[in-house]
N, C-alpha and C positions, 0 to 999 in steps of 0.2 A: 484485091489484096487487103488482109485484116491489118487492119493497125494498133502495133500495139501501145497501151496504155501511155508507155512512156514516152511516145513518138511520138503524141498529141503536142499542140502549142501551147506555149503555159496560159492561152486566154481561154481555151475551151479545158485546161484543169482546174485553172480559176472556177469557171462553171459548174467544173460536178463537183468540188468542194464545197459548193455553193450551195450544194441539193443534196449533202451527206448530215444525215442528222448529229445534233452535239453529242451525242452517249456515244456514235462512235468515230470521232474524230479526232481522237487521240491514237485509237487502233490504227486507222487508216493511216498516216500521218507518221507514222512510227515504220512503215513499210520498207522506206528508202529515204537517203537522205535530198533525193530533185523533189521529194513532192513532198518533203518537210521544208525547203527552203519555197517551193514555191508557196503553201500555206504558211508561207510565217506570220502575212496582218492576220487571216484567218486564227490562225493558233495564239495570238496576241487578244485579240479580239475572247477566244474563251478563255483565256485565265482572267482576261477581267469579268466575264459572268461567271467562272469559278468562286471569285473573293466578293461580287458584288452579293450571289444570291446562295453563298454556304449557307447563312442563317438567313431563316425568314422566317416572317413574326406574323400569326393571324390574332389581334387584339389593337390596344392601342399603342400607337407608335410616337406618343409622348412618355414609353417609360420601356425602347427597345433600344433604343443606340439607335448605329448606323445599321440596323438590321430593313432587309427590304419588305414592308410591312403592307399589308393589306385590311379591312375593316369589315369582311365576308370573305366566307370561304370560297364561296363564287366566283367574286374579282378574282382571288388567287388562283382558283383553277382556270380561270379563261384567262388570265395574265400569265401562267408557266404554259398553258398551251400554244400563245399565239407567237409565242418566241422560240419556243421549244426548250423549256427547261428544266424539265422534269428532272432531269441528270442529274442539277446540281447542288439540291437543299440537301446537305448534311445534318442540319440540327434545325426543327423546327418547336418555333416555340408559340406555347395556346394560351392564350388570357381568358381565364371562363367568364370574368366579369366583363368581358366585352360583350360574351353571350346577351347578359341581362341588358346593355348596352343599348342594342339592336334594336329600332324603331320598326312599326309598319312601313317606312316607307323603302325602307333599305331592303327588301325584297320579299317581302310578304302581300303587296298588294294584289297579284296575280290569285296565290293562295284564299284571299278574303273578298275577291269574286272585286278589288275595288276600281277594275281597268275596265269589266262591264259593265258596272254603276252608271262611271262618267259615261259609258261609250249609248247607254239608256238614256242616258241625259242630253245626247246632242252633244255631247262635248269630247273633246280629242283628250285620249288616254295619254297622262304623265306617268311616263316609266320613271322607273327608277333606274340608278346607276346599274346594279343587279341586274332588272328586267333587261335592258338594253346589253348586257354582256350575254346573256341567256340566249336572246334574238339573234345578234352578233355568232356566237360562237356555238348556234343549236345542232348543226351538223356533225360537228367534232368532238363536243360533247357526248351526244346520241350515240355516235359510233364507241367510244368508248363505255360508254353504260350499258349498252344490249351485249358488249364481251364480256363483262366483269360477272364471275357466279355468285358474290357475294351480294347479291342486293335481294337475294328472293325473303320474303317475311310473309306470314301469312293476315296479318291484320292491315300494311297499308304498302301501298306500290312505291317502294324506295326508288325505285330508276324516274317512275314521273313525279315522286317528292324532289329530287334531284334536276331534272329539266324544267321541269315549269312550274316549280314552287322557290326553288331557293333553298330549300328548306337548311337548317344549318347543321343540324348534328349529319344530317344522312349526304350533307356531300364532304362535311370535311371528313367522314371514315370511307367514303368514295377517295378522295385526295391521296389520303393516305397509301392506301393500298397501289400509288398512281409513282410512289416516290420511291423510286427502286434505290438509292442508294440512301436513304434518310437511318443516320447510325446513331442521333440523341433524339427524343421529346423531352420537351421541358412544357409542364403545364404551372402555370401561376396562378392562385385565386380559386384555386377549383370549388367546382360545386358548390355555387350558390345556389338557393332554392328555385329561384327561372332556370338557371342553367340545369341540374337536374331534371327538369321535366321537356327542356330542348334537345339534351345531349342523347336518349335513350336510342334514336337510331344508330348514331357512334356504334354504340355498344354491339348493337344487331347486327351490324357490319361486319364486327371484329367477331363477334361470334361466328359467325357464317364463315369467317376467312380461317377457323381456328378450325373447325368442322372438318372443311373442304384439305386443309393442311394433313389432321389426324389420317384421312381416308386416302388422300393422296402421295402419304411419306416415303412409300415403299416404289415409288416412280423416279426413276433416278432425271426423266426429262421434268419433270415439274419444276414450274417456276414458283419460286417463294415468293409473296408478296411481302414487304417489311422485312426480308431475309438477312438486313444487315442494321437491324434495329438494335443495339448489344445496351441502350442506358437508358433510362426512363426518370425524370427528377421532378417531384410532385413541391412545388413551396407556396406557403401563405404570405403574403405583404403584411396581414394584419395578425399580429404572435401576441398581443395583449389576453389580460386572462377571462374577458369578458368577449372578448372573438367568438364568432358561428363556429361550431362544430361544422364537419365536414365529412365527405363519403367519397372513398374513389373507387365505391360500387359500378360505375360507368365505364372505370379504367383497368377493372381486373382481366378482362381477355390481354391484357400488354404483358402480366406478370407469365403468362405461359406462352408465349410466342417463342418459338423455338430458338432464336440466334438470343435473345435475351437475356444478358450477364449482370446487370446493374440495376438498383433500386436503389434512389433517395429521397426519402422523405422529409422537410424541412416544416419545421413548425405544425406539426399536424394536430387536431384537435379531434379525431375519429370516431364517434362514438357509435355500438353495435356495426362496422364494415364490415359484412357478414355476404359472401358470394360459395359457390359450391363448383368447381370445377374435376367430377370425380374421376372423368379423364386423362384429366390432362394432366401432364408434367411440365415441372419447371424448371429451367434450366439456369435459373437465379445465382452468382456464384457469390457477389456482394451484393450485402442487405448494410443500409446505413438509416437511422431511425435518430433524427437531432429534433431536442427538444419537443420532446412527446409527452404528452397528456392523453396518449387512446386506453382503449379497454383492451381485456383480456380477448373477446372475440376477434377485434382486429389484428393485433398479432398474430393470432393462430394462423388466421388468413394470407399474410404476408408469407407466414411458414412455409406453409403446407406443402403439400405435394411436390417439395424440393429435396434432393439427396446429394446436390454438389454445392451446396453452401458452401464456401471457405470464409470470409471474411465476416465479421456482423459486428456492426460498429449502434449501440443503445445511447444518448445521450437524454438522461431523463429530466422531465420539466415537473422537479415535484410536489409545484403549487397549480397540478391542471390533475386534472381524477382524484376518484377516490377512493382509490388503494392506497395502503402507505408503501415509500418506498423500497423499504426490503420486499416485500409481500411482490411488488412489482419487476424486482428484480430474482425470484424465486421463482417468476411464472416464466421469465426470459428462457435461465437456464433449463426450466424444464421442458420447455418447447425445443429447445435446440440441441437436449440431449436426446430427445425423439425424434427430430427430422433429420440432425446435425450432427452426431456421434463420429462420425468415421471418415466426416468433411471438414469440419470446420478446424481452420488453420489458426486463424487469427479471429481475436476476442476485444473488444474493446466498451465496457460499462463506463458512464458516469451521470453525476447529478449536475444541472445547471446555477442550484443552490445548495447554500450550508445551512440551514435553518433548525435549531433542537428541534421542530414540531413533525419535524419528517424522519427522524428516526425511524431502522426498519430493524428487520433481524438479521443476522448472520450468515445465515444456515447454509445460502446458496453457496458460499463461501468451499465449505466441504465437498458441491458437487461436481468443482472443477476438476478433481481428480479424474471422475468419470470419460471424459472428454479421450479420446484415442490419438487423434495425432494435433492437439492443438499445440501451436508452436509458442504463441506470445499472448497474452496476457497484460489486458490495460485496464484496471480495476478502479478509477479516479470517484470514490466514494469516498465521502468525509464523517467518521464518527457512528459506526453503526452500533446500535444498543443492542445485544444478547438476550434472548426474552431466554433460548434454554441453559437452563444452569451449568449446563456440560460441557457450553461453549462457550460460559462468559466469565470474565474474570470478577472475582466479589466485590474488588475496592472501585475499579475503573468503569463497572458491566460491559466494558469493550472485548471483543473477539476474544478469548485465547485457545486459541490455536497457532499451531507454526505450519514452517513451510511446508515439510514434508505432507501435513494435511491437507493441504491445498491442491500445491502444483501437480500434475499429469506426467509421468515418466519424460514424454516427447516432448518438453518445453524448451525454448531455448532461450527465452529473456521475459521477465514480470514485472511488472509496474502497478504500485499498490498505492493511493490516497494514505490517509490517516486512518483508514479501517480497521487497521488490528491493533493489537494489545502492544504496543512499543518493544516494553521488556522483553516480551514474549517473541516478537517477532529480532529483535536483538541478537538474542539467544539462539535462534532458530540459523541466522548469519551464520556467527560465530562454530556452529557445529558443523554447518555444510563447509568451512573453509578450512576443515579437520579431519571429517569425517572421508572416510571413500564416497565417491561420487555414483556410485553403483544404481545408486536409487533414483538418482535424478542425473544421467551420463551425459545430456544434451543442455545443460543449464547452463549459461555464459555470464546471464548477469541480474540481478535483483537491485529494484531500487525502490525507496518509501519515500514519498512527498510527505511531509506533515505540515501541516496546517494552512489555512484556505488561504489565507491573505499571502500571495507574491511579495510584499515587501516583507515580511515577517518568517516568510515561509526557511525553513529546513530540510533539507535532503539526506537518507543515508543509500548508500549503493556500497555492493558488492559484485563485485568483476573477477570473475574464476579465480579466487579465495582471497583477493584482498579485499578488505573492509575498510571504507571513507567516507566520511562524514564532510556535509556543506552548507556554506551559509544560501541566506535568497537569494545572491547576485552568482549563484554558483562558484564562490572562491572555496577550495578545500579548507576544515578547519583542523580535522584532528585522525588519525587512523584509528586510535584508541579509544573505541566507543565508550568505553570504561565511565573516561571522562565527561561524554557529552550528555545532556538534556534533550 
């Protein structure tokens, strides 16, 4: 007689709940409500490895929280194996200066021949914590490294860089590719000069995974690897102006991974970020770029090969490069009117300082018209100087131009620093709140911050054709611009 499943004792369900891996124990579990109540500690038991190991951190774990941290990519990989947790990092986060961190003894000894030094010498090999997980966990390891297609290279053996070296860029882009549901990376510190020359099998990974993807898209059974990767956030610790320059030449195969919707880059110092992916496309939909100081190569890079940009948010740091800042913000627009024209929704420029010595020019100012269905408009520049006479007023040299020059048919609301000509832009109110709306039929609301300092600062807004004027604490002062300064 077959017995069925349910008609088992709950001590032999206990058992094969026992022997169902956590990826699918939710599934199972969900089946009926006897074998949801009989795995309740079971199902108790994973929501606490759900909140213990969402986040987990490969670097130091005096600057991660309560995140579950490891000190080698190694550890981490034979630490999610021996528990079975591969399911449950949602966000992992990389410290590159841990890279440089990394002593010989932490798992390069094998590598540098120094376990048959001693073992020449008469004397009993000191593993390391490393070697001894390696030893430990070399069957389960192995078995996963001889499936994986991405580790072929033709100048060094990544699967035995990986088993019996340690090595660390080539197993954490092993790792990677191992974290079926990991939906952020956050990398911190990136690319110091050790780390750069550790991290390049990372890279070969990701290329190989990006390869194997292109050739494979058209297979509806293919498994993605990283398939639910959608954010990617690159920050510096160290944003002073005398900070290393930086490269996420290492990290450019993440900007074309197909589920990937997000990029942010915080404090970045970039200089020539220069990669070539003439393949690939990107499926990048927000670009956030705070406090930047890169060149014009690195941006193009960021760009490129993307046609669903909607969002791109510029915060420019304009005491790092040397472009000045209109020139800088002239190369934005024109990059984004070539990859971004028919994407991009939402727009968001500004400067980190007010300084006279960073004066730019206006120009780009003009080319938002250009833009097709950009919605909004956040322009927080203080005081741009007019180099051409066409655009600049003779007493003030500030903007004059108005709004109809500016804004795009499809806008629905603009927000402008103290960039234009006051009067000028005044005026420009006053007509749309008169005028038929014809020209601009999706415009709700305009508003002008003037001047840098919050306690001092001044507000004017218009809200589909009234006009109001405000102090810094935001109290209304006057409707009658007439009157105001």
């Amino acid at each position: 007689m077959v017995h069925r499943l349910l008609g088992l004792p709950n001590e032999v369900l206990l058992t094969i709940i026992d022997h169902i891996p956590n990826a699918d124990l939710d599934s199972f579990t969900s089946t009926c409500k006897l074998v949801r109540n009989v795995a309740a500690h079971a199902l108790y038991q994973h929501e606490q490895r759900k909140r213990r190991y969402r986040h987990i951190t490969y670097g130091d774990p005096d600057v991660t929280g309560d995140n579950a941290t490891w000190v080698h990519p190694t550890l981490m990989l034979c630490g999610l194996l021996q528990h079975d947790l591969m399911c449950y990092p949602i966000e992992l986060h990389i410290n590159d200066r841990a890279v440089e961190a990394v002593t010989w003894d932490d798992g390069r000894d094998i590598y540098d021949g120094y376990a048959e030094y001693l073992h020449d010498k008469g004397c009993e090999p000191r593993y390391s914590d490393v070697d001894k997980a390696l030893e430990r966990f070399n069957k389960d390891v192995e078995k996963l490294v001889r499936a994986c297609p991405y580790l072929q290279d033709d100048t060094v053996d990544l699967a035995q860089a990986i088993l019996n070296e340690g090595e660390i860029g080539a197993t954490l882009g092993f790792l990677l590719t191992l974290l079926q549901n990991l939906k952020i990376l956050h990398v911190t510190d990136y690319d110091l000069e050790n780390s750069r020359k550790t991290l390049w099998s990372m890279k070969t990974i990701m290329d190989n995974l990006l390869n194997v993807s292109r050739a494979s898209s058209r297979s509806s059974t293919y498994f993605q690897p990283l398939g639910q990767l959608r954010e990617i956030i690159f920050s510096c610790t160290d944003n002073s102006e005398d900070a290393e320059t930086y490269s996420l030449a290492k990290y450019a195969p993440f900007f074309y991974l197909p589920s990937m919707r997000t990029i942010q880059l915080f404090d970045i110092r970039a200089e020539s970020d220069t990669w070539d992916y003439p393949e690939s496309h990107s499926n990048i939909e927000n670009l956030s770029i705070y406090r930047s100081g890169g060149d014009k190569q690195s941006v193009r890079n960021y760009l490129k090969h993307t046609s669903h940009l909607r969002s791109f948010e510029y915060t420019c740091n304009s005491r790092l490069g040397i472009l000045p800042l209109g020139d800088r913000f002239q190369y934005m627009i024109d990059k984004l009117l070539k990859y971004a024209c028919a994407s991009l929704h939402h727009l968001h420029i500004a400067d980190v300082f007010f300084d006279i010595n960073f004066y730019g020019d206006p120009y780009f100012l003009t080319q938002l018209k250009d833009f097709q269905v950009l919605k909004s408009i956040d322009i927080r520049v203080e005081r741009l100087w007019g180099t051409k006479k066409e655009l600049r007023d003779p007493q003030s040299n500030s903007p004059n131009v108005s709004l109809m020059e500016i804004l795009p048919s499809s806008v629905e609301q603009a927000v402008f620093g103290d960039c234009l000509h006051r009067v000028k832009a005044l005026a420009s109110l006053q007509e749309l709140s008169k005028k038929d709306k014809a020209q601009l039929p999706h415009l709700k609301s305009v508003r002008f911050d003037f001047e840098p300092l919050p306690s001092s600062s001044k507000s004017l807004e218009w809200v589909q054709g009234t006009l109001q004027a405000f102090d810094g604490r935001g109290k209304a002062i006057t409707t009658d611009v007439n009157q105001w300064d």
